[in-house]
Structure formats: C-alpha cells, structure tokens
Z-matrix of the N, CA and C atoms (Angstrom, degrees):
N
C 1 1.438
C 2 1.528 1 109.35
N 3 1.321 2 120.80 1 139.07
C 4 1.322 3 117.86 2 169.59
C 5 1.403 4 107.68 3 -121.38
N 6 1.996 5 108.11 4 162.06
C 7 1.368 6 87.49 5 -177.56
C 8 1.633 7 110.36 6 -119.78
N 9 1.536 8 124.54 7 158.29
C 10 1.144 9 115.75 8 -161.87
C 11 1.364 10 91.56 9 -132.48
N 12 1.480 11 106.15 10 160.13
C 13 1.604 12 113.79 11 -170.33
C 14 1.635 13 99.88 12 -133.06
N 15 1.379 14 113.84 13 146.79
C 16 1.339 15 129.23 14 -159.33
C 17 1.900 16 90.43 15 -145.64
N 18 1.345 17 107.04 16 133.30
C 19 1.780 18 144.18 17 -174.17
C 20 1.321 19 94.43 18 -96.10
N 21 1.889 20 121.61 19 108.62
C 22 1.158 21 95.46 20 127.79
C 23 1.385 22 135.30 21 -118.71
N 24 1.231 23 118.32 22 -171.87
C 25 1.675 24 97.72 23 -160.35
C 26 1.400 25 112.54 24 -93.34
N 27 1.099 26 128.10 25 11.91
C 28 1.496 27 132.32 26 169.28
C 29 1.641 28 108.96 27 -136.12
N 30 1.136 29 131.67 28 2.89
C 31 1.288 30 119.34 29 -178.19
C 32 1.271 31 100.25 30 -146.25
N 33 1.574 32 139.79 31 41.19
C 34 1.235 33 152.75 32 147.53
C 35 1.954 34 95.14 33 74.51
N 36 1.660 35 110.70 34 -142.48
C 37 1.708 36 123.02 35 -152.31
C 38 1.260 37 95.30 36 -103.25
N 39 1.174 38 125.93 37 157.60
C 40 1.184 39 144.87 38 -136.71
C 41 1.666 40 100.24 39 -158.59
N 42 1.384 41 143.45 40 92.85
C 43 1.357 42 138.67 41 -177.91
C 44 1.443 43 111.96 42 -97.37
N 45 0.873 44 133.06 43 123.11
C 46 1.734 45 137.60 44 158.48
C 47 1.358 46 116.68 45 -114.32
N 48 1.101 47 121.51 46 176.05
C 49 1.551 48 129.24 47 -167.23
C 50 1.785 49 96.27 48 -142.86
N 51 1.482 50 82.17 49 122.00
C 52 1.996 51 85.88 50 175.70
C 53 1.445 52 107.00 51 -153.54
N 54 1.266 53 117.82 52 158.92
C 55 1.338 54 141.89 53 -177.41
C 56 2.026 55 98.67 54 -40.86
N 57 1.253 56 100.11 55 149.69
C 58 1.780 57 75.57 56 -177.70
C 59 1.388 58 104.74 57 -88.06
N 60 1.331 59 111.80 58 158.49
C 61 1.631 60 115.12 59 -157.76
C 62 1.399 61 144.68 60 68.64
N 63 1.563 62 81.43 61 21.05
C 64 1.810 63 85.21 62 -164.74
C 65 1.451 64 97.83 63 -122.27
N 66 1.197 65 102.33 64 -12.46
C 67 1.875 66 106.81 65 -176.21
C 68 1.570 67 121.53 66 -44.30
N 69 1.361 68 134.35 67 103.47
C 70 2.123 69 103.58 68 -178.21
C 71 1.554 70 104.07 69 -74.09
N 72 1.663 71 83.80 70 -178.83
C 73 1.830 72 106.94 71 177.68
C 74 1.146 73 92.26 72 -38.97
N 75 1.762 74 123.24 73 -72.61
C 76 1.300 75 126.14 74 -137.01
C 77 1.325 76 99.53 75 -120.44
N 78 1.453 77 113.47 76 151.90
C 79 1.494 78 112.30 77 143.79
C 80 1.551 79 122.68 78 -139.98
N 81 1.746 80 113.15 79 163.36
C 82 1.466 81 91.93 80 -160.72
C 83 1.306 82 117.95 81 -68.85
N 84 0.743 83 149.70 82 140.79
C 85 1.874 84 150.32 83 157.27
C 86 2.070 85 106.50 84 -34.10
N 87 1.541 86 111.12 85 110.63
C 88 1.206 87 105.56 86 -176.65
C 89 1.469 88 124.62 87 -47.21
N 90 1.179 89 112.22 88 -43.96
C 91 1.993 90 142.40 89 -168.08
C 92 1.950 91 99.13 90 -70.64
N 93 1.294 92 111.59 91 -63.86
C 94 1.695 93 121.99 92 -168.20
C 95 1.622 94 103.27 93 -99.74
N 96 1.220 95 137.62 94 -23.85
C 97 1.369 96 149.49 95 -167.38
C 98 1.736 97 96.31 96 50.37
N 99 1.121 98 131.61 97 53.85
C 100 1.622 99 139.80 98 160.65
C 101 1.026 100 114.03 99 -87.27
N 102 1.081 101 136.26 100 137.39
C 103 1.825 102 131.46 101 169.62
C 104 2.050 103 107.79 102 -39.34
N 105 1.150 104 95.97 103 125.03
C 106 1.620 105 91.05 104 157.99
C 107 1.117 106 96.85 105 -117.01
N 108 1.849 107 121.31 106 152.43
C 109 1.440 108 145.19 107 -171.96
C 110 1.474 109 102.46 108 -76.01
N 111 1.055 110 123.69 109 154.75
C 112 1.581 111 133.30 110 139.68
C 113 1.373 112 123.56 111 -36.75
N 114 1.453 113 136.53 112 92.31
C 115 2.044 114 113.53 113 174.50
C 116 1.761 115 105.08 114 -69.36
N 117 1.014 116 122.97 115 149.08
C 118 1.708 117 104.83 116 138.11
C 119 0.699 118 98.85 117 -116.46
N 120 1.648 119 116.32 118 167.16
C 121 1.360 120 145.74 119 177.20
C 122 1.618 121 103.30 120 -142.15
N 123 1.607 122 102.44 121 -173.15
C 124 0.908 123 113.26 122 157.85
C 125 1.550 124 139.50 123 -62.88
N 126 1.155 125 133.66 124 163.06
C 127 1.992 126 127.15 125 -165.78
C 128 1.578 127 83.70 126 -109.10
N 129 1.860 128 89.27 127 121.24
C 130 1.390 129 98.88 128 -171.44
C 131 1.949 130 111.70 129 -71.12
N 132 0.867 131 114.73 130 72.46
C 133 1.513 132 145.99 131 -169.17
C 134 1.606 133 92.65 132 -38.08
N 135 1.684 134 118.71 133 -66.01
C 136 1.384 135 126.32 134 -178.24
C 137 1.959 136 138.19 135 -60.70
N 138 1.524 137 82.37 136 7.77
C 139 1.324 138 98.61 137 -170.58
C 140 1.749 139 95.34 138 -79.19
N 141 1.172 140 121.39 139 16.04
C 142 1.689 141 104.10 140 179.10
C 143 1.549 142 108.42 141 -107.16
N 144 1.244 143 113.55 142 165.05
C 145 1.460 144 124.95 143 -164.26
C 146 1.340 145 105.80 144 -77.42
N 147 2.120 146 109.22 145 144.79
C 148 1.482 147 104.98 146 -155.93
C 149 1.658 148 95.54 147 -76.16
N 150 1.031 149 148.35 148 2.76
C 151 1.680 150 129.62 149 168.59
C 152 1.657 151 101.10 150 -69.71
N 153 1.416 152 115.22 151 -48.18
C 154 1.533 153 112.04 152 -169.07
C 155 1.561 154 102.28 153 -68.37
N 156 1.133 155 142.03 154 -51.69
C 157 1.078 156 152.74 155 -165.00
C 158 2.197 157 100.74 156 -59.05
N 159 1.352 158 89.79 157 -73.50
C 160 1.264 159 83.14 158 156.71
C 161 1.488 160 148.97 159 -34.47
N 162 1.442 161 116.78 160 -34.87
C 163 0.976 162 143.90 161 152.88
C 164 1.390 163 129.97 162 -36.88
N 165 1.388 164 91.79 163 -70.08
C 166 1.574 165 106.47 164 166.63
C 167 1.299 166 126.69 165 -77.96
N 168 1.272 167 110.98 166 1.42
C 169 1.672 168 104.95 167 164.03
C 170 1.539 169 109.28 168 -113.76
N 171 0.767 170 118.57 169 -1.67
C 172 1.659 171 127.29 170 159.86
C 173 1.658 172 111.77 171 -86.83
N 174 1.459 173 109.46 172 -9.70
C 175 1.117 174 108.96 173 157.08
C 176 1.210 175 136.19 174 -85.34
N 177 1.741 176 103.53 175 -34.76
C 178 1.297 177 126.57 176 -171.14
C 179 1.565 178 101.13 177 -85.93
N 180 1.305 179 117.60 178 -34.68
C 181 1.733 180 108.33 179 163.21
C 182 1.312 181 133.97 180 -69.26
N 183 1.871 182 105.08 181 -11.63
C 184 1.799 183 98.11 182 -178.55
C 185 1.324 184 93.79 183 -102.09
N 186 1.679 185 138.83 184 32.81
C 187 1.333 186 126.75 185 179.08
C 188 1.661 187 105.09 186 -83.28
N 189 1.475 188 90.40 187 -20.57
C 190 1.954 189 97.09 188 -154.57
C 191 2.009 190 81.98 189 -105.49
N 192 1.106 191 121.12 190 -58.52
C 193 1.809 192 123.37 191 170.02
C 194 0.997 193 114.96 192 -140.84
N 195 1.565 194 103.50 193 112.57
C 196 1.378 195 150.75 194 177.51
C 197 1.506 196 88.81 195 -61.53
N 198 1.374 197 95.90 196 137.76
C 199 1.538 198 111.80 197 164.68
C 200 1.532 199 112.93 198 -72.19
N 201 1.495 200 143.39 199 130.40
C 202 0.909 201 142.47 200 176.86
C 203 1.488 202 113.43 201 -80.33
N 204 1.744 203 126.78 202 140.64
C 205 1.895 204 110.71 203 -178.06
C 206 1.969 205 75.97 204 -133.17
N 207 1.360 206 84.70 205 121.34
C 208 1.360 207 115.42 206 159.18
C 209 1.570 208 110.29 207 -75.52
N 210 1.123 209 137.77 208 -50.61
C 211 1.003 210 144.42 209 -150.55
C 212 1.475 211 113.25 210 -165.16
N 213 1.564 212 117.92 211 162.62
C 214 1.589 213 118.76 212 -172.62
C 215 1.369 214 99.82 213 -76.68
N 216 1.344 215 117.35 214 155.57
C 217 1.575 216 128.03 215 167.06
C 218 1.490 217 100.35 216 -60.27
N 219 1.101 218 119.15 217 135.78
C 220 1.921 219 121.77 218 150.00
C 221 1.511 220 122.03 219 -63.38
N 222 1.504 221 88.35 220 133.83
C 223 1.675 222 99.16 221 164.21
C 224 1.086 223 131.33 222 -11.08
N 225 1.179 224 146.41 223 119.85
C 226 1.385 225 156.26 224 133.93
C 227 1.851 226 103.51 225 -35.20
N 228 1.439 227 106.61 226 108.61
C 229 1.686 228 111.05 227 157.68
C 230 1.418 229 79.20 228 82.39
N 231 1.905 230 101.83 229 168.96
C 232 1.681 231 120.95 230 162.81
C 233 1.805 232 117.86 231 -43.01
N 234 1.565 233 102.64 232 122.47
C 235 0.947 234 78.07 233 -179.31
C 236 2.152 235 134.00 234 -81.72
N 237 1.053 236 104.57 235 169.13
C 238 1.408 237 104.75 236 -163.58
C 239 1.099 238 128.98 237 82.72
N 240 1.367 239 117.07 238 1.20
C 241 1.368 240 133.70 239 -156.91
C 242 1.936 241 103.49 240 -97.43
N 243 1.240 242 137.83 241 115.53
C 244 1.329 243 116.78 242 172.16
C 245 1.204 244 117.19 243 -112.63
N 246 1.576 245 142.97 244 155.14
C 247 1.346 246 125.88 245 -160.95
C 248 1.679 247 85.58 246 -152.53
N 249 1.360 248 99.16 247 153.38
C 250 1.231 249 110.85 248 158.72
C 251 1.588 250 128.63 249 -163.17
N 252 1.068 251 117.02 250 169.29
C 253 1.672 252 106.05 251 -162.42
C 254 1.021 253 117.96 252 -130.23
N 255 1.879 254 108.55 253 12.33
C 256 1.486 255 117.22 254 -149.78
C 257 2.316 256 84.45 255 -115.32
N 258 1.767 257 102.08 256 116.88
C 259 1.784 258 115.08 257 -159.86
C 260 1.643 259 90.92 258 -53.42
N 261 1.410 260 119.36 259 -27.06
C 262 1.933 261 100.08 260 -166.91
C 263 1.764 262 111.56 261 -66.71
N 264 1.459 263 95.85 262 -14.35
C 265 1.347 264 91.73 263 -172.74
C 266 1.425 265 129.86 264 -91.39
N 267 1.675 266 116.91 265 11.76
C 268 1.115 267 139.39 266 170.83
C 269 1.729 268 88.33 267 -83.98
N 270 0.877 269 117.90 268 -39.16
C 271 1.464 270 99.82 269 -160.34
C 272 1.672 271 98.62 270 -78.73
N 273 1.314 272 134.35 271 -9.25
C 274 1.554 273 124.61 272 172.87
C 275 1.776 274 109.68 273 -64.66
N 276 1.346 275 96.69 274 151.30
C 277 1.417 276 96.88 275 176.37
C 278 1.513 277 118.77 276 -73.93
N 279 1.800 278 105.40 277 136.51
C 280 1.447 279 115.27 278 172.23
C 281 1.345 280 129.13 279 -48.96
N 282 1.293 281 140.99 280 98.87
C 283 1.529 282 145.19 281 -175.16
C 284 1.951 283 96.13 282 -33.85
C-alpha cells in the first residue's frame, strides 16, 4: 500500500492509503465534499528501520572501499562456553 495525499483548499491535507497506482486526480474533501487535488512529493524513502537503513549505507560506502578483514572476529563470551536462558532447554538432556 502506498500513501497519497490530496490538498484541499479550505480544509488543509487529506491522507489515504491505496494500492500503488490506483490513487485518482481528485478526491472529494471529507468536511466540504469539493474536489481536493493530488500533492506529490517526495517517496518517503526514510521511513525504514535504523538497522536496515544502516545497512544500506554501509553498503553503499564499501562499493567505492571495501572494508578490509585481516582476520575472523573473536568469540562472543568465554570461549566454549554455551548459555542459555530460554526454561525448555533445561529440560534437554545433559551431554
């Protein structure tokens, strides 16, 4: 769904949500029932979550320099060590 915004001229913006491409020129104004116009704007691009967003610009910066990996990252916690906190897993059998 995308959402599209419609002007009217005495009772300000008007937002609906429609299939994309399905939006018309006009729609009536809820309050006066007058035609309100179509706005465009810009495609609110930033509406995605900051890990994804992040993502993609850590993508878009190693196109031109790539991060170099010398070596594997280290372990998370002691290593060999496994932990967990989730109760079903007390009930698996002890190695």
């Amino acid at each position: 769904m995308a959402e599209y915004r419609f002007e009217c001229g005495e009772h300000g913006g008007i937002d609906i949500e429609a299939a994309m491409g399905t939006a018309p020129s006009t729609l009536p104004c809820p309050t006066c029932h007058r035609p309100a116009r179509r706005v465009f704007g810009a495609p609110m691009l930033n509406r995605s979550r900051g890990a994804v967003r992040s993502t993609y610009e850590r993508a878009e910066r190693s196109a031109d320099a790539p991060d170099v990996v010398r070596s594997p990252p280290p372990r998370a916690g002691r290593p060999g060590a496994r932990f967990t906190n989730d109760p079903a897993h007390r009930r698996l059998p002890k190695p």
